[in-house]
C-alpha positions, 0 to 999 in steps of 0.5 A, spaced: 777 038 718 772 036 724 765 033 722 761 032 728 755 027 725 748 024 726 742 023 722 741 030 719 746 034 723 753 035 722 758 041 723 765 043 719 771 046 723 777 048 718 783 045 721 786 051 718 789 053 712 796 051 712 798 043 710 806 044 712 810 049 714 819 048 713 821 054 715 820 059 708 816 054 704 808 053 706 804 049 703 797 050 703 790 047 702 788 052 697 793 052 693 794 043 693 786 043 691 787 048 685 793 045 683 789 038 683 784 040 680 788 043 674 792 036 673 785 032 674 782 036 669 787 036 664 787 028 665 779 028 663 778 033 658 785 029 654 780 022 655 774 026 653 778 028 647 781 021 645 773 019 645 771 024 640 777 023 635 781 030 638 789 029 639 789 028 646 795 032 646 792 039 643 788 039 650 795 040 654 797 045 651 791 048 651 792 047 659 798 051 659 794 057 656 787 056 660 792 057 667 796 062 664 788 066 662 784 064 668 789 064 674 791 072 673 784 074 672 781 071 676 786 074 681 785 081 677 777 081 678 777 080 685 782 085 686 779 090 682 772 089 686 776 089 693 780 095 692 779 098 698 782 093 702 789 092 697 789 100 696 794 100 703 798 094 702 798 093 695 804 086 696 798 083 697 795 083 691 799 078 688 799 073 695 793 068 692 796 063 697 792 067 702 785 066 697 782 071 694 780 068 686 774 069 682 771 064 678 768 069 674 775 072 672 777 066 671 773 064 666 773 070 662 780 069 662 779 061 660 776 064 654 780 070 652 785 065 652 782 059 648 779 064 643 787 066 641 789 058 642 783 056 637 784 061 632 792 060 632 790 052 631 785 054 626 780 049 631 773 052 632 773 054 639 766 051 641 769 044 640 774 047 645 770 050 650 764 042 650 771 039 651 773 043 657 766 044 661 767 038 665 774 039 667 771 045 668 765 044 673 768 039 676 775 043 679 770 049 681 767 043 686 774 041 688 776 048 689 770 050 693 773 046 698 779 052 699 774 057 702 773 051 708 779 051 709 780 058 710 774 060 713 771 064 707 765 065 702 761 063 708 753 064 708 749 068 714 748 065 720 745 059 721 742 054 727 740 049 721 743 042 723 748 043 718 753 048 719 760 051 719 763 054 725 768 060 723 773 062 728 773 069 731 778 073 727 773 070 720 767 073 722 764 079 720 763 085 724 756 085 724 756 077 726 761 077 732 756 074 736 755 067 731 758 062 731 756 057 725 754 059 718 751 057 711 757 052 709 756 055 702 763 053 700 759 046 700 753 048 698 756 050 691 760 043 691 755 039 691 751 043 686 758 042 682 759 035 682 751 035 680 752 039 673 757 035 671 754 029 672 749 032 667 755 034 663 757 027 663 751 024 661 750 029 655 757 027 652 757 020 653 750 020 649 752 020 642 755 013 644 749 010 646 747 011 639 744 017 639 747 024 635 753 028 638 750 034 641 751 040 636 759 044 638 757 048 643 751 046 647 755 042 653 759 049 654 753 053 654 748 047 658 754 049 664 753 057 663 746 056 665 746 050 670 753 052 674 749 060 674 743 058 676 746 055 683 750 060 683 745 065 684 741 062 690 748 062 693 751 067 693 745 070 695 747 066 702 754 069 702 757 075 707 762 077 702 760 078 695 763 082 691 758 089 690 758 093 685 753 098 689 747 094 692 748 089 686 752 082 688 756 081 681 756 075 681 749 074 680 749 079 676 753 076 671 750 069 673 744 072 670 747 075 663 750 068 663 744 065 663 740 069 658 747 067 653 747 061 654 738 061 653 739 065 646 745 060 645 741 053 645 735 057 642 740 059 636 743 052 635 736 048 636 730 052 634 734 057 628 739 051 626 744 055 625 751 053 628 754 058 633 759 064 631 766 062 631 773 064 630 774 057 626 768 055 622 767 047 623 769 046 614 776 049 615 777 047 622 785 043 623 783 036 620 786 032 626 782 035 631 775 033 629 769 031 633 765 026 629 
């Protein structure tokens, strides 16, 4: 990476999206940065579950779950939304090493996986999903970093002082004459790094003497606080996913919005705890929260 700074200016330029190269075997950046960020959120989540009386162990099997979920999926939603350009070469469909996920996808994998994973271990899903969400924002600000590395998910054109250039073969048609663009790849980053600080500081509440928060309320603080960025971003990017004139992703970002508003309103307003496939009094008596 080339980071050209001043006060207020600085300019991206991806040094290309391969770390090493032997013959066959290729490493690239944006696969190290996926597997980073699933190693270090399994080691967060399995600290936060020590701190809530949960077997740290029960995360890392969920962790072999939520990849085996949200990593197919992820690949699967944005196949299916880019269809027109894997029609004529379909070997390219399992290439992800080249890029091409959708958080989306991979979150709705997450879930279908860890509702099975909690119903076989009889554990309330939500205690699950508050255990994760922080992993899981945090990885969604270290993966970001794959789309600098490959020069895509970049915004418009911009003479900001802040900037990405993108080379000539990245650049859409209609933007051959720019050079440098929205870097909505770090945009989205810091705004991650930010909700999880917020995640954070909820978790650790109950240890300052105040209540724990009621199951659920993390994961669905991070539906509403991740998707309110999401939004105002994805509205900056060339390469949105579409779906006629709609960008999905804001789509979505919207109906996670609108769930996780309903979601708090039901816990906190109607005092009724959250639907669940496990209810909290017949949950595995070794993975309690206090």
């Amino acid at each position: 990476m080339i980071l050209n700074t001043s006060i207020l200016s600085f300019t991206f330029t991806s040094p290309g999206s391969e770390i090493l190269k032997l013959g066959p075997f290729v490493l690239r950046w944006y696969g190290l940065l996926i597997a980073s960020a699933v190693l270090i959120g399994l080691f967060l989540s399995q600290y936060l579950a020590s701190r809530r009386q949960v077997d740290p162990e029960l995360l890392g099997d969920l962790a072999v779950w939520l990849v085996i979920g949200a990593i197919p999926c992820a690949r699967i939603y944005y196949v299916l939304f880019q269809w027109q350009n894997y029609a004529e070469h379909p070997a390219d469909i399992i290439a992800i090493w080249k890029g091409g996920i959708a958080i989306h996808g991979a979150i709705i994998g997450g879930i279908i996986a860890s509702l099975i994973f909690a119903r076989l271990n009889r554990i309330p899903f939500w205690q699950l999903a508050d255990l994760v969400a922080p992993s899981l924002i945090l990885g969604q600000a270290i993966g970001r970093w794959g789309n600098f590395f490959n020069s895509e998910a970049f915004g418009g054109p911009t003479d900001l002082p802040w900037k990405l250039f993108i080379p000539l073969d990245r650049r859409p048609l209609e933007y051959m004459d720019f050079e440098y663009f929205h870097p909505t790849f770090l945009y989205e980053s810091l705004w991650n790094l930010m909700v999880f600080g917020l995640l954070l500081t909820l978790f650790f509440r109950g240890l300052r003497g105040k209540p724990h928060l009621k199951l659920g309320t993390l994961f669905l603080v991070y539906m509403i606080s991740y998707s309110l960025g999401r939004f105002w971003i994805e509205g900056l990017r060339t390469d949105s996913l579409m779906l006629g004139p709609l960008r999905i992703a804001q789509v979505v970002s919207l109906l996670a919005i609108g769930l996780g508003v309903a979601g708090l309103s039901w816990l906190y307003l109607r005092r009724r705890p959250l639907p669940d496939v496990v209810s909290a009094s017949n949950k595995n008596t070794g993975s309690q929260i206090n």
